[in-house]
C-alpha positions as YAML, in Angstrom:
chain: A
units: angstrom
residues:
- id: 1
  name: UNK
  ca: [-130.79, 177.33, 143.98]
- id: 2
  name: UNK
  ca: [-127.83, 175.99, 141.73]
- id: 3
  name: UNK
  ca: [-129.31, 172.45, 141.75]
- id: 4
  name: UNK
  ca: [-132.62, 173.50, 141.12]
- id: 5
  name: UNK
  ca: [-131.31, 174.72, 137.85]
- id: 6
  name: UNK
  ca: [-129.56, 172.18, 137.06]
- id: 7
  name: UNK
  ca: [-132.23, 169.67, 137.65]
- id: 8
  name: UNK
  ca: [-134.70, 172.26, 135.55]
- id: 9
  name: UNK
  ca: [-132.15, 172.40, 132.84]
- id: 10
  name: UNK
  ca: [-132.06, 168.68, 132.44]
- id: 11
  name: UNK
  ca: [-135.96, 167.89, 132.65]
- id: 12
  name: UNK
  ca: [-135.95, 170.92, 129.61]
- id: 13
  name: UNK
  ca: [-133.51, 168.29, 127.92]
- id: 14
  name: UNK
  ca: [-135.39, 165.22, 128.67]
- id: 15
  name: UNK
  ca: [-138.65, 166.92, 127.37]
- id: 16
  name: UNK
  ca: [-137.12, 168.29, 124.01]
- id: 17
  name: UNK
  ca: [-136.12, 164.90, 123.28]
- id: 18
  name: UNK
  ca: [-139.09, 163.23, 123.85]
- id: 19
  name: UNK
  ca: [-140.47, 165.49, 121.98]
- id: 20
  name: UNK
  ca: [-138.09, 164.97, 118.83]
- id: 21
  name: UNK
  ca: [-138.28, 161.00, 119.12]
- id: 22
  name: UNK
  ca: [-142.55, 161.61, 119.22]
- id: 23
  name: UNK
  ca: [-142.30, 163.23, 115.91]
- id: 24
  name: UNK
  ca: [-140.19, 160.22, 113.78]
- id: 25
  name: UNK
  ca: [-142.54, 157.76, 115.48]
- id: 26
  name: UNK
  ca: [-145.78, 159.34, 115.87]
- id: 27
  name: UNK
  ca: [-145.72, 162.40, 113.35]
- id: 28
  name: UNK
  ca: [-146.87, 160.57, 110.41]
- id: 29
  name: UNK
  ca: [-148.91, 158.17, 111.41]
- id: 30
  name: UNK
  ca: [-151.59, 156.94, 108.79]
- id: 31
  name: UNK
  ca: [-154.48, 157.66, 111.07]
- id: 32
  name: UNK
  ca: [-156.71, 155.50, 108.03]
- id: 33
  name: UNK
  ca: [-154.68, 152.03, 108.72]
- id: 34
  name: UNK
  ca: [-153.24, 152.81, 111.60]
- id: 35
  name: UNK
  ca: [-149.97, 151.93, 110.36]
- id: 36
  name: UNK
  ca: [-147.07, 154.05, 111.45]
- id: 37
  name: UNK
  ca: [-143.95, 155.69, 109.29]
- id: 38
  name: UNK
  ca: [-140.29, 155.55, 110.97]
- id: 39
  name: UNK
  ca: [-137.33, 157.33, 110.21]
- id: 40
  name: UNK
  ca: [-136.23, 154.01, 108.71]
- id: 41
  name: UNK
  ca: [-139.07, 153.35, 106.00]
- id: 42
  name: UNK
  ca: [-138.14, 154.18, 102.53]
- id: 43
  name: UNK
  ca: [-139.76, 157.32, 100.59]
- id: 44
  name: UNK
  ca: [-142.18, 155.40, 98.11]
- id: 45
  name: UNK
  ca: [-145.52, 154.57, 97.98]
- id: 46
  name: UNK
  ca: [-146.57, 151.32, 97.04]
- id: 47
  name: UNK
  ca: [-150.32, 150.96, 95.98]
- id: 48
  name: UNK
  ca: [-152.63, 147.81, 95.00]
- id: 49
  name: UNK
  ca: [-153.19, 147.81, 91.19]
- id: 50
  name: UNK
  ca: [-157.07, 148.37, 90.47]
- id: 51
  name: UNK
  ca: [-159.00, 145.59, 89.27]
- id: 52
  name: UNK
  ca: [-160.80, 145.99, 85.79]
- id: 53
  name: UNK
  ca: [-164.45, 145.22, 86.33]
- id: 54
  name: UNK
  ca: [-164.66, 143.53, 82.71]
- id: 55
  name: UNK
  ca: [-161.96, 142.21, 80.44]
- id: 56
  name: UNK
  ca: [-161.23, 139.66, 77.60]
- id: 57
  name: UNK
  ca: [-159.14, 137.51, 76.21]
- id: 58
  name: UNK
  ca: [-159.20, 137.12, 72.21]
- id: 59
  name: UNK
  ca: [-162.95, 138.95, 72.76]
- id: 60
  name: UNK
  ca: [-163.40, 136.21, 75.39]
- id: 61
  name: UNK
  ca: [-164.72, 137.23, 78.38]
- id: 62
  name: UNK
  ca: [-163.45, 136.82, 81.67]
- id: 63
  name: UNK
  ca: [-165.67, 136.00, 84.22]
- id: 64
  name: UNK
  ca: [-164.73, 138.68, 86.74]
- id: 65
  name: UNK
  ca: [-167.65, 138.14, 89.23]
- id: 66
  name: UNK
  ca: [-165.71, 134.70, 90.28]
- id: 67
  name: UNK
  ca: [-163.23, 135.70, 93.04]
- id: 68
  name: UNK
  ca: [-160.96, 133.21, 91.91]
- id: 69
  name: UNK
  ca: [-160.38, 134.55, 88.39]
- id: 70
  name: UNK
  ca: [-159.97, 137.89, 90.41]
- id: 71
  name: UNK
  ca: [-157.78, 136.92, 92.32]
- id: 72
  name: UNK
  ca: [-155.75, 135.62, 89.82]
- id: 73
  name: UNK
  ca: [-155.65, 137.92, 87.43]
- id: 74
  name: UNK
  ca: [-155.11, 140.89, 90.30]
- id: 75
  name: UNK
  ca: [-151.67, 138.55, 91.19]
- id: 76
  name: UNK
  ca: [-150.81, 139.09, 87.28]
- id: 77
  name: UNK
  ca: [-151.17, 142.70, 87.10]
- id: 78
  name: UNK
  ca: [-149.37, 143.55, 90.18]
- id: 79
  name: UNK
  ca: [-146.60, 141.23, 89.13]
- id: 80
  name: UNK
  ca: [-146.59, 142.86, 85.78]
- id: 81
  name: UNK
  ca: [-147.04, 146.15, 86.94]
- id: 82
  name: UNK
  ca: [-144.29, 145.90, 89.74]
- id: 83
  name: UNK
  ca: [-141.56, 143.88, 87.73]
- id: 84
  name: UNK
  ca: [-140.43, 147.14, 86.12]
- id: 85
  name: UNK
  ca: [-137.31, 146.27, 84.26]
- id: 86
  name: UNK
  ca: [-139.42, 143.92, 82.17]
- id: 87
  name: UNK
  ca: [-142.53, 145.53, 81.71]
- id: 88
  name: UNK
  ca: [-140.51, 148.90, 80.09]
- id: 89
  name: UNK
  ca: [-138.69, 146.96, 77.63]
- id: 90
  name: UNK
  ca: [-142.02, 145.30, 76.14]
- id: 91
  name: UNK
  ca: [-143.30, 148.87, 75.73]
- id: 92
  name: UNK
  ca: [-139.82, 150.02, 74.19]
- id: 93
  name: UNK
  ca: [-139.48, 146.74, 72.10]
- id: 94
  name: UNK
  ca: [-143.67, 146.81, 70.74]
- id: 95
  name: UNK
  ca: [-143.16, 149.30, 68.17]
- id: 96
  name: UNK
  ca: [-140.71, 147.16, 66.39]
- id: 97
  name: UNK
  ca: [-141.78, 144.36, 66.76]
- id: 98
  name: UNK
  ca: [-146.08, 144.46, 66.66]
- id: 99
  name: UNK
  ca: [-146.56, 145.90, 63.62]
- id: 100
  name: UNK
  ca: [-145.23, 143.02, 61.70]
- id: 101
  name: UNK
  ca: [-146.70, 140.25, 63.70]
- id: 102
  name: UNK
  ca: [-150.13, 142.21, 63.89]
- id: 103
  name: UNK
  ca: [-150.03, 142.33, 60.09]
- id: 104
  name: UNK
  ca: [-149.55, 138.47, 59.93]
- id: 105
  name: UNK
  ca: [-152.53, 137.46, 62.43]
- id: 106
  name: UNK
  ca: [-154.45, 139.93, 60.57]
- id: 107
  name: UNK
  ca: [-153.61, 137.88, 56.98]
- id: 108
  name: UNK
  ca: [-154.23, 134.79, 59.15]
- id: 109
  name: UNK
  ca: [-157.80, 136.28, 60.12]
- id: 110
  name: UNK
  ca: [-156.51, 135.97, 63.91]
- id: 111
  name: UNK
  ca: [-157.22, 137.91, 66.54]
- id: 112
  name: UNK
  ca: [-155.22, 140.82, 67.64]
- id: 113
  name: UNK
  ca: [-154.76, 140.02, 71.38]
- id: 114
  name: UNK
  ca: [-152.41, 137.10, 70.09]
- id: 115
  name: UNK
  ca: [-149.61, 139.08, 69.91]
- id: 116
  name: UNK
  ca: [-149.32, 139.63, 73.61]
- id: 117
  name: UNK
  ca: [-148.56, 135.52, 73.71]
- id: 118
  name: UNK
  ca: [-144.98, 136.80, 72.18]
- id: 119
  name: UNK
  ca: [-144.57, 139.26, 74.69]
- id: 120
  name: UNK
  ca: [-145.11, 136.09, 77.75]
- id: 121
  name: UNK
  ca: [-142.98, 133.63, 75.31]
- id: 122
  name: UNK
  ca: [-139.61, 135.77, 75.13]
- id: 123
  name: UNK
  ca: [-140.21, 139.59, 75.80]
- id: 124
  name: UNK
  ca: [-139.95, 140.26, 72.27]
- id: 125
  name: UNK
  ca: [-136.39, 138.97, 71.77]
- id: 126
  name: UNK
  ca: [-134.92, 135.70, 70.59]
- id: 127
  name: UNK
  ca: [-134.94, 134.16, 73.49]
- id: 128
  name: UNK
  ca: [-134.04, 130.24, 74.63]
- id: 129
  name: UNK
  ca: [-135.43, 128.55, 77.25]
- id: 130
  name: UNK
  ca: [-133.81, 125.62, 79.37]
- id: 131
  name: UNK
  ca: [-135.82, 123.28, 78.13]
- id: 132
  name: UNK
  ca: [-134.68, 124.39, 74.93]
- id: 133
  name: UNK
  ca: [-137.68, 126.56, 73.06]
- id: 134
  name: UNK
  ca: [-136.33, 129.26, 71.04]
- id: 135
  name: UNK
  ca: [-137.47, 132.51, 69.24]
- id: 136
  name: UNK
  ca: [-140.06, 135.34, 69.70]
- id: 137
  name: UNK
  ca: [-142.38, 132.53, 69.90]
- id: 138
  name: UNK
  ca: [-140.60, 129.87, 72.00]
- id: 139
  name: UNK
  ca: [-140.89, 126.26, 69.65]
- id: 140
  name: UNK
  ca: [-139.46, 123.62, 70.53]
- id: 141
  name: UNK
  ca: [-137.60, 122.18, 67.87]
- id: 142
  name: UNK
  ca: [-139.94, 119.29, 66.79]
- id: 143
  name: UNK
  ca: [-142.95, 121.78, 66.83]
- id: 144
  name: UNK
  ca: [-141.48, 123.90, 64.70]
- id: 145
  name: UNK
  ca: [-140.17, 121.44, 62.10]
- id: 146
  name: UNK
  ca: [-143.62, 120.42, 61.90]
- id: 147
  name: UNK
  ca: [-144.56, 123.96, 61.00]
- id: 148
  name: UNK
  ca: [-142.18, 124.60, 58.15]
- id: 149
  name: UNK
  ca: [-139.68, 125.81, 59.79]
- id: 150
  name: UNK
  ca: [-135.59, 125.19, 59.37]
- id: 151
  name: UNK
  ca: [-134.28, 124.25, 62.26]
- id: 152
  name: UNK
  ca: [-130.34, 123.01, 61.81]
- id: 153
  name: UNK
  ca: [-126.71, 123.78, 62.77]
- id: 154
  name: UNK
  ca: [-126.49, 126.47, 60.36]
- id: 155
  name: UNK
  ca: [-130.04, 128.12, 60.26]
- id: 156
  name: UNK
  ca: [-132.99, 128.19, 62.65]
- id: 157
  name: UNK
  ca: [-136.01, 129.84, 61.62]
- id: 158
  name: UNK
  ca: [-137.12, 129.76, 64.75]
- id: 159
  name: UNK
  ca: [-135.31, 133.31, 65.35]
- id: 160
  name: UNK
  ca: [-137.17, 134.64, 61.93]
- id: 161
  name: UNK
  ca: [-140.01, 136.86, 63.17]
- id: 162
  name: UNK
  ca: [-141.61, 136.70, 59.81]
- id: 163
  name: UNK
  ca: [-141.44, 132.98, 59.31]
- id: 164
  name: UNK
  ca: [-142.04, 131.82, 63.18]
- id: 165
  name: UNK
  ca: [-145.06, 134.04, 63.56]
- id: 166
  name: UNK
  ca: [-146.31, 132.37, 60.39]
- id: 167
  name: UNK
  ca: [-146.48, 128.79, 62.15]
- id: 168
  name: UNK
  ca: [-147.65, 130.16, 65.54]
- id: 169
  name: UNK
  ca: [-150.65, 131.34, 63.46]
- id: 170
  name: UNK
  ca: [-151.13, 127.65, 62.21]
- id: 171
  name: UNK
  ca: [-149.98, 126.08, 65.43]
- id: 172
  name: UNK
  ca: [-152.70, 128.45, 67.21]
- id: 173
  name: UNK
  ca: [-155.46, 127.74, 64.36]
- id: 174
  name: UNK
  ca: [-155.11, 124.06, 65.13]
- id: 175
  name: UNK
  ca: [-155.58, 124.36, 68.56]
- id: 176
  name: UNK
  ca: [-158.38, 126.61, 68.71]
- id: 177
  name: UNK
  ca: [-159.94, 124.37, 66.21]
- id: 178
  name: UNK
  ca: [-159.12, 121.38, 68.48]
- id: 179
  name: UNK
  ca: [-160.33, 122.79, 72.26]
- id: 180
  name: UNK
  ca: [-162.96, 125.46, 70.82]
- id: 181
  name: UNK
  ca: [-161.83, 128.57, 72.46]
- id: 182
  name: UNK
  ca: [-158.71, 130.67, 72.32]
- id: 183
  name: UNK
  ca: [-158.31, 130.82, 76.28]
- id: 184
  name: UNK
  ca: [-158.21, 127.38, 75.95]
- id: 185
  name: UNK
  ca: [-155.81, 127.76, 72.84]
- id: 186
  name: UNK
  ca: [-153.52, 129.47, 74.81]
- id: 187
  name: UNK
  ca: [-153.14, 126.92, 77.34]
- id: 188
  name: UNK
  ca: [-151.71, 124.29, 74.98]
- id: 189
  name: UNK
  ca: [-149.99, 126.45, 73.53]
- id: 190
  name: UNK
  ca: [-148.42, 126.47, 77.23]
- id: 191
  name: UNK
  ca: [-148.37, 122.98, 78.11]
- id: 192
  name: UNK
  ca: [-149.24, 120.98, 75.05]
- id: 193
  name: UNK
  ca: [-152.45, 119.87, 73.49]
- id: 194
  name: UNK
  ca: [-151.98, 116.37, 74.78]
- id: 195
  name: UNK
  ca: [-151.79, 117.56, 78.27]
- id: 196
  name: UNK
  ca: [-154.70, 119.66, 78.01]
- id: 197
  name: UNK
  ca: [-157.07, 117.20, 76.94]
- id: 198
  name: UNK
  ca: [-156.39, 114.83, 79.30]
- id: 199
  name: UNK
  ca: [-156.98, 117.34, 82.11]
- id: 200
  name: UNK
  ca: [-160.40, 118.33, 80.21]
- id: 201
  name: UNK
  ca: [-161.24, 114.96, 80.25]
- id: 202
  name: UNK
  ca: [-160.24, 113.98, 83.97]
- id: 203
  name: UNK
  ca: [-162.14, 117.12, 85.52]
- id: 204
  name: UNK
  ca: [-164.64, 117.11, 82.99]
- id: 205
  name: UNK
  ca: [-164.94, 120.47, 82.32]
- id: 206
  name: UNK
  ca: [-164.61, 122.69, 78.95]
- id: 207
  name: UNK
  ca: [-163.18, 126.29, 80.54]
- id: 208
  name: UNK
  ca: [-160.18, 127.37, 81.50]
- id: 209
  name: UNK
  ca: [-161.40, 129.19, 84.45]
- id: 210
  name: UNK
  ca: [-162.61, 125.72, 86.13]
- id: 211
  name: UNK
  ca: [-159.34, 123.87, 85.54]
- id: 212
  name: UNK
  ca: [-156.90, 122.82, 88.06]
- id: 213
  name: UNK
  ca: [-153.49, 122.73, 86.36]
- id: 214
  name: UNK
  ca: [-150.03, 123.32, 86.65]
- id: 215
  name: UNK
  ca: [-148.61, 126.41, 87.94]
- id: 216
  name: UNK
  ca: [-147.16, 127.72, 85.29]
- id: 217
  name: UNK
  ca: [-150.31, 127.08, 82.92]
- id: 218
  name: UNK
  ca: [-152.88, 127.95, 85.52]
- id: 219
  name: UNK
  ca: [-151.02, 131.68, 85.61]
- id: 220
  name: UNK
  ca: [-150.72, 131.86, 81.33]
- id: 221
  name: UNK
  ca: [-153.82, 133.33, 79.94]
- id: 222
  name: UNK
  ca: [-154.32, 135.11, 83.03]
- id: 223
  name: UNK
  ca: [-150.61, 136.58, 82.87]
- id: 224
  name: UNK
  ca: [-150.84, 137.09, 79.08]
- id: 225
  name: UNK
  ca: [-154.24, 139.11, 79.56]
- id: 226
  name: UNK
  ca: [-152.38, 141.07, 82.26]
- id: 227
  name: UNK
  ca: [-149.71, 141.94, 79.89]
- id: 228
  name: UNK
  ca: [-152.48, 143.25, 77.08]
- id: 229
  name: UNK
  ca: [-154.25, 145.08, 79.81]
- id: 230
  name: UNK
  ca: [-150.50, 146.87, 81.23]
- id: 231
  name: UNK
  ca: [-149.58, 147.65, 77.71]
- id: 232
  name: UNK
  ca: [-152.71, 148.53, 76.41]
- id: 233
  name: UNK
  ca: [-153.24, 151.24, 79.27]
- id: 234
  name: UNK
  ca: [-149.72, 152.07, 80.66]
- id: 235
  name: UNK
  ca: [-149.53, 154.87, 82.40]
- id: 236
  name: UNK
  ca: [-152.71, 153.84, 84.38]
- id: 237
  name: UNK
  ca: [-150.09, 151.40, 85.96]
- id: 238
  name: UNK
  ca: [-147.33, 153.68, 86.36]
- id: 239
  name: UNK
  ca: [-145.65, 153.48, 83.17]
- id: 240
  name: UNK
  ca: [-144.56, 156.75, 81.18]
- id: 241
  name: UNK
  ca: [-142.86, 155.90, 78.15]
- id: 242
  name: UNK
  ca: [-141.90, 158.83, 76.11]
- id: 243
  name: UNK
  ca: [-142.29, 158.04, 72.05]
- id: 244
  name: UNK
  ca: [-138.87, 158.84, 71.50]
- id: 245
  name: UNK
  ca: [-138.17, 156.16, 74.10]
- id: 246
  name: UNK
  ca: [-139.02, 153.26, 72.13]
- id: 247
  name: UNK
  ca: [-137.53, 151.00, 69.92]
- id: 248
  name: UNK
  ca: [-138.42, 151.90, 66.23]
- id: 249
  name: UNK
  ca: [-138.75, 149.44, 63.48]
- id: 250
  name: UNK
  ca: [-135.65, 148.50, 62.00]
- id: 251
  name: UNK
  ca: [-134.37, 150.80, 58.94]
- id: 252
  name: UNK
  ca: [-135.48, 149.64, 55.75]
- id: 253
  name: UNK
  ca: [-133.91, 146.80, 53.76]
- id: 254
  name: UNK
  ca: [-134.18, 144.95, 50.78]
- id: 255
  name: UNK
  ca: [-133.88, 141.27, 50.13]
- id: 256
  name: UNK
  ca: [-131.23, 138.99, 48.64]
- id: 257
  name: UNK
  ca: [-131.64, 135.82, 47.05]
- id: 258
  name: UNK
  ca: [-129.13, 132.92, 48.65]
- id: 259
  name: UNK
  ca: [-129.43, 129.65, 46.71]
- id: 260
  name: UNK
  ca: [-126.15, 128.41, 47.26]
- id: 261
  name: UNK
  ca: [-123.69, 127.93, 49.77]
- id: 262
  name: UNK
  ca: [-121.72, 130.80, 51.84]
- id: 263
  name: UNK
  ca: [-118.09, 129.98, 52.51]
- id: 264
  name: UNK
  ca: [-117.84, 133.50, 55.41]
- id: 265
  name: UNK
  ca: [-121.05, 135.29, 56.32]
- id: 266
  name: UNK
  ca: [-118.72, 137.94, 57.55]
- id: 267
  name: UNK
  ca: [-117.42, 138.44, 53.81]
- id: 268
  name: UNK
  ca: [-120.72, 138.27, 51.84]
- id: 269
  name: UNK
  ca: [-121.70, 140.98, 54.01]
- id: 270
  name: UNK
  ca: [-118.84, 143.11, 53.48]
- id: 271
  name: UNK
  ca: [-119.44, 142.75, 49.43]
- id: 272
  name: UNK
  ca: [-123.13, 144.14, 50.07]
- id: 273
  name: UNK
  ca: [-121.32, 147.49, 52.32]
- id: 274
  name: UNK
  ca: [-122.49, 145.99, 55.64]
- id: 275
  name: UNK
  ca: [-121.49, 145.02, 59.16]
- id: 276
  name: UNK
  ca: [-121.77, 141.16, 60.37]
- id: 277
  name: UNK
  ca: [-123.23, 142.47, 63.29]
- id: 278
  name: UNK
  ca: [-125.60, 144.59, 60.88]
- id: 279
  name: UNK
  ca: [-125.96, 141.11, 58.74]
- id: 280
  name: UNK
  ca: [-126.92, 139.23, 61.99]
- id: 281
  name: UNK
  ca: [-129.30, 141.96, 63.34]
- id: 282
  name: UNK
  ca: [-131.74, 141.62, 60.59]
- id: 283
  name: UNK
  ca: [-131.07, 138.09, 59.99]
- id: 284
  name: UNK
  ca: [-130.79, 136.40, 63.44]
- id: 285
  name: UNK
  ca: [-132.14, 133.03, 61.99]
- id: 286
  name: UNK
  ca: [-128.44, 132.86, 60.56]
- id: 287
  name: UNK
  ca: [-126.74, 130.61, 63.04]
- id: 288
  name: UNK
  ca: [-123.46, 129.74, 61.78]
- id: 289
  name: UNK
  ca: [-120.87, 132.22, 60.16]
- id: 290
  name: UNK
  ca: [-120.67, 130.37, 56.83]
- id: 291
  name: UNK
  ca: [-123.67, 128.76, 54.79]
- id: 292
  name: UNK
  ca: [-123.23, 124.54, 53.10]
- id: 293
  name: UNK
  ca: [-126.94, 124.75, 52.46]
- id: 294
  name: UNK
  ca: [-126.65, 121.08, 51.09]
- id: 295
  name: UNK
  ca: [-130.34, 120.75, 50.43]
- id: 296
  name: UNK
  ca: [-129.50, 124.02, 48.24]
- id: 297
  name: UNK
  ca: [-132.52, 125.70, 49.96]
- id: 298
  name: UNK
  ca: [-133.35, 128.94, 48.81]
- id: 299
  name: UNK
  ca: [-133.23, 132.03, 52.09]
- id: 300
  name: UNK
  ca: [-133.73, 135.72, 51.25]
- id: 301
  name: UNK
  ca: [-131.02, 137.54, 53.58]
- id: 302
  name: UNK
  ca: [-132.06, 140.89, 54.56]
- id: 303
  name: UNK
  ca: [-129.67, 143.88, 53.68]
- id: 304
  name: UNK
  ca: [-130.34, 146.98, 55.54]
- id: 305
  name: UNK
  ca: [-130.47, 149.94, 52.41]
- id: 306
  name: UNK
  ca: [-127.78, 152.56, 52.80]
...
């Protein structure tokens, strides 16, 4: 009788666990795909972005009903949409930084959607690349000089947002002008007009979306659109920035007139009842501490008003 307890006792045992183990591996199981949770898998859910049946570029449409331009603008969103330290600080950086370069396209009669080639260029910061592009709007240093813009060892406009946005609207005219479309605009912006041509050329074709390029330019427009599309719509991709969350425009400031040299940065500041870190946040163009300026070149510094 004792060992027909016992042995009862320990098939109860044998049962509960089973029982227990069924439920980690079996409870939740996605009867849809079939796919099964464990006790292991993390507590997220992790969803394919959805598609947009139409969009543009520049009000140039893309042509959606070709699997391949599908395809890879659906590996731009989720990349954008799932690369989240990145993606929050363009929405917390746009407010101070779009309504200044949108006014400038506008003067430039450009089109909005222009401003998201910033965002892919540097994030909205002054950024430098290895191959040595700097600024919101990445030149290199013998594009920009060709714009108009300083480029030295003790200024480099290429950090100005006014000035650089200025020559990526006339580096952008010309190349629009030159391959007839701004998708196509965008690419050389990317990879150079010279490059571009000779690929148009070679493959004889005129769109972007039957070119065979490089990598990194075959992903651009698409990635830049992808950006517009995130930004434009965020919280259909998950993102839920608060207003007070963002990055306002700068405080005001008024401008002062350098024609001469500047023996300390640090100390004309100081006489004008400001920081050098305040000096160099609204005037990040300023390189060096100290100003020779032997070309006696005339820069309006920015003063933040107190």
């Amino acid at each position: 009788m004792r060992k027909t307890l016992v042995s009862l006792s320990l098939l109860i045992c044998f049962f509960g666990l089973f029982v227990v183990l069924s439920s980690y591996t079996d409870g939740d199981k996605d009867t849809n795909t079939n796919i099964s949770k464990t006790a292991t898998d993390l507590p997220q859910i992790i969803q394919a972005v959805e598609v947009p049946t139409a969009i543009d570029f520049a009000g140039e449409a893309f042509p959606m009903d070709n699997f391949d331009v599908k395809e890879r603008l659906d590996k731009e969103l989720i990349a954008n949409s799932y690369r989240h330290s990145g993606t929050i600080l363009y929405l917390k950086r746009a407010p101070r930084f779009f309504p200044t370069i949108e006014k400038i396209l506008a003067e430039n009669g450009l089109p909005d959607d222009l401003k998201y080639l910033a965002v892919a260029e540097s994030g909205l910061e002054n950024a430098t690349s290895p191959a040595g592009a700097k600024g919101y709007w990445q030149f290199m240093k013998a594009t920009g000089k060709s714009y108009g813009l300083v480029i030295n060892s003790e200024v480099d406009e290429r950090m100005h947002l006014e000035k650089s946005t200025q020559a990526a609207c006339k580096h952008l005219k010309d190349l629009k002008n030159k391959f007839g479309t701004w998708t196509l605009a965008a690419c050389a912006y990317n990879m150079g007009g010279a490059g571009l041509k000779k690929n148009l050329e070679s493959q004889k074709s005129n769109s972007l979306f039957d070119l065979n390029l490089n990598a990194e330019t075959m992903r651009y427009t698409f990635r830049i659109t992808a950006i517009k599309e995130i930004m434009k719509n965020p919280r259909k991709y998950g993102f839920y920035i608060n207003d007070f969350d963002k990055y306002a425009p700068l405080p005001e400031s008024y401008n002062i007139e350098v024609t001469g040299s500047v023996s300390s940065w640090a100390e004309w500041a100081a006489k004008y009842g400001i920081s050098y870190r305040e000096l160099k946040i609204y005037n990040p163009w300023l390189k060096d501490s100290k100003l020779i300026n032997k070309e006696r070149k005339t820069y309006l510094v920015k003063v933040p008003k107190k």
